[in-house]
Steps between C-alpha positions, in 0.01 A plus 500: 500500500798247474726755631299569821431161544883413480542854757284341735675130507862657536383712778285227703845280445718793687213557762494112556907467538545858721244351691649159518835648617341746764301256673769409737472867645122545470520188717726712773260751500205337536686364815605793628159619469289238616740481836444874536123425507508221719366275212577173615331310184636727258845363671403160451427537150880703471704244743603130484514519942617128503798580252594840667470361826779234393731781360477705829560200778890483373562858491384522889652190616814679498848450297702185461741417813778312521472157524453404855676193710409188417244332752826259651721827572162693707200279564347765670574760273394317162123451665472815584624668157236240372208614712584845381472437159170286502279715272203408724641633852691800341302599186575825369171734511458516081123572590650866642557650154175338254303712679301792301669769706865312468448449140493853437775595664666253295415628252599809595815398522524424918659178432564294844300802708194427284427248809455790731213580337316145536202622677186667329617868542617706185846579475491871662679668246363264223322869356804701563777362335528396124461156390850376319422366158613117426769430240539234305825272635394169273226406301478234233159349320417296845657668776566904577631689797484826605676648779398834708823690703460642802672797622804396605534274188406178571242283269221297583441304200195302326506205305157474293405225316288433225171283528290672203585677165501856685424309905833551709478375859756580747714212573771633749618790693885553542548703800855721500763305718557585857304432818115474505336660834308327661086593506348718675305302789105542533396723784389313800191650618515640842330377831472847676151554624 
């Protein structure tokens, strides 16, 4: 009786700690799944918005410039250089990719294009194609991040954080480097009668 008692503990002990190191990815795909469905609660249980908003503004905004003439060398020119970086007038559109549909294709691994797919349509090849798998790129006792690779070999990575013993919320999305497009526009309804 000892001996199955003693079975028991040492195999609850490696179910707790596989568990406790595999939550980071059952966290990615309960994501990816609850985008897929359009489950916008289920994403707000998964997400930290606030936080990954803030980690996606600086990687829109563009790279770092030179610095530019001081306002005594071009008066003109230092205004408007300021006016174009006020975050109010020229915020970048970080709402474009926490969308259900946008999340998935980040997830699958659409980096910067995941914006293109902002609206409430499914990805059209979303049943098609094969979903890439995330791999592990960090993860430590607080903090994990798993990165999916799209074709042509760039990562979109995310950094999950821990809020629980097995809870892991998503904290920030790195998107690969390069340009983002810019978002599909809403289709203005037409006045033909």
């Amino acid at each position: 009786m000892k001996r199955l008692f003693g079975n028991l503990v040492v195999l609850a002990l490696v179910t707790a700690v596989a568990a406790f190191f595999a939550a980071p990815a059952v966290g990615f795909f309960a994501i990816r799944s609850a985008a897929e469905a359009g489950d916008v609660q289920g994403l707000t249980r998964l997400i930290d918005f606030q936080a990954v908003r803030q980690s996606l503004r600086p990687q829109l905004s563009g790279g770092v410039q030179a610095p530019a003439p001081s306002f005594l060398e071009d008066p003109i020119g230092a205004v408007r250089r300021q006016m174009e970086r006020n975050p109010v007038l020229n915020a970048p559109d970080v709402d474009a990719y926490l969308t259900p549909a946008a999340i998935s294709a980040l997830t699958r691994g659409e980096g910067r294009y995941a914006s293109q797919w902002s609206g409430a349509v499914a990805h059209p090849a979303e049943a098609n194609t094969p979903k890439p798998w995330p791999r592990p790129v960090f993860w430590s006792v607080n903090r994990a991040r798993m990165a999916v690779q799209d074709q042509g070999g760039s990562r979109t990575v995310f950094t999950f954080e821990r809020r629980g013993p097995f809870e892991w919320v998503l904290v920030q999305i790195g998107l690969p480097d390069g340009a983002a497009p810019a978002a599909p526009r809403p289709a203005e309804p037409s006045s033909k009668p």
